[in-house]
N, C-alpha and C positions, 0 to 999 in steps of 0.2 A: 793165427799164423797159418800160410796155406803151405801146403809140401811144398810146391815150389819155394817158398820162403825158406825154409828150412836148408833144403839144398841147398839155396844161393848162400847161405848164410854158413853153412862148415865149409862149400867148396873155399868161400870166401876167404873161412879162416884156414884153411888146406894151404894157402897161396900166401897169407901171410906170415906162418908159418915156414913154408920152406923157404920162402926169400931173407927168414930172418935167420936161419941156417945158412944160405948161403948156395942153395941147392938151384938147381933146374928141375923141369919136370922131367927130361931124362934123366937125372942123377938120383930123382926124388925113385923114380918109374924103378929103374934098378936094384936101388935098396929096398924096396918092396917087394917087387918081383912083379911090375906092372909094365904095361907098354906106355911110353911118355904120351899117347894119345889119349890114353885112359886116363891119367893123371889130368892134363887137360880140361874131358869131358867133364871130370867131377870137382875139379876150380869153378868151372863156369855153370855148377847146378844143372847139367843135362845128364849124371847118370843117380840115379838111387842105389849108392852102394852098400855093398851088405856089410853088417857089424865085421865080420870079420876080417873084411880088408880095410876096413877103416881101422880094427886093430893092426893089421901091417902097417899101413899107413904110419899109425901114430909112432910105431916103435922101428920103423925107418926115418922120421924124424926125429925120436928118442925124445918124447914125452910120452905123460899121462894119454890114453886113451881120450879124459874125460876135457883135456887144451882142446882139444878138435870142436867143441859144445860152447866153448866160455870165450868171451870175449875178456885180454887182461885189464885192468884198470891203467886209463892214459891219461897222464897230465897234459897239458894241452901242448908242451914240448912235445911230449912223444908224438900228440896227435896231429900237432903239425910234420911230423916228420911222416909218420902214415900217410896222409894227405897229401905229401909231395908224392912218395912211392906211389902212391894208388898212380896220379897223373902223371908221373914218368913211366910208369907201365900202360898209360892208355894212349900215351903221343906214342909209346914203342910200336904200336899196333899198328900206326898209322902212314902216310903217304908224306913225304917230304914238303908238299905242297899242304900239305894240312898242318904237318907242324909248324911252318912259318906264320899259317895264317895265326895260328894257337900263341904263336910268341910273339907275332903283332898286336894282338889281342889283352895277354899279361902285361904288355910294357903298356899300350894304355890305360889301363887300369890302374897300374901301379903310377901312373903320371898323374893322374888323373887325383889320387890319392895324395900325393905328393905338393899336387897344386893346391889342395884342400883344406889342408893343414896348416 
C-alpha cells in the first residue's frame, strides 16, 4: 500500500463518517477547530495529517480514534446504500449537463436489465 493509498483511504473513511453523522465539512471544520478547506483537502487524500488532528478529528466526530483506520463490516444492504451516497456525492460535484447525461445512462442500464430478465 502507497502513502497515497492510505491518505485516500482514512480521508475516505473521514467523509463517510461525517455524512453518517450528519455533518458538513464546515460543521465537521468547527467542531474540530479546522477550516472546512482543510477538512476537504484531507477527504480527498491531499493533506498528510498529523496524529493529533486526526485525534480532533475523531472526537469531533465522536468516535474511536482507531473508526478513522477500519473500514465497518457491510452487508451488502448497507453496501448498496454506500454505493448510492458515494454517486450522489459525485453527480453533487458535477454540471447539470452531466447529471442528465449520468441518468440517461442509469435508466438504460437498468432497461436494459429489465429486458433481460
Amino acid at each position: 500500500m502507497t502513502e497515497q493509498d492510505i491518505l485516500l483511504r482514512v480521508g475516505a473513511r473521514i467523509r463517510e463518517l461525517r455524512k453518517d453523522k450528519g455533518l458538513t465539512q464546515e460543521a465537521l471544520g468547527e467542531k474540530g477547530g479546522f477550516h472546512f478547506s482543510y477538512i476537504g483537502q484531507i477527504e480527498r487524500g491531499e493533506k498528510n495529517v498529523a496524529l493529533l488532528n486526526l485525534a480532533k478529528i475523531a472526537e469531533a466526530l465522536e468516535v474511536d480514534i482507531s473508526q478513522l483506520f477500519t473500514q465497518p463490516h457491510q452487508d451488502n444492504g448497507e453496501k448498496s446504500k454506500a454505493d448510492i451516497q458515494e454517486i450522489n456525492y459525485l453527480l453533487s460535484q458535477q454540471n447539470a449537463q452531466k447529471v442528465a447525461m449520468a441518468k440517461n445512462v442509469v435508466k438504460e442500464i437498468l432497461s436494459y436489465q429489465e429486458n433481460k430478465e
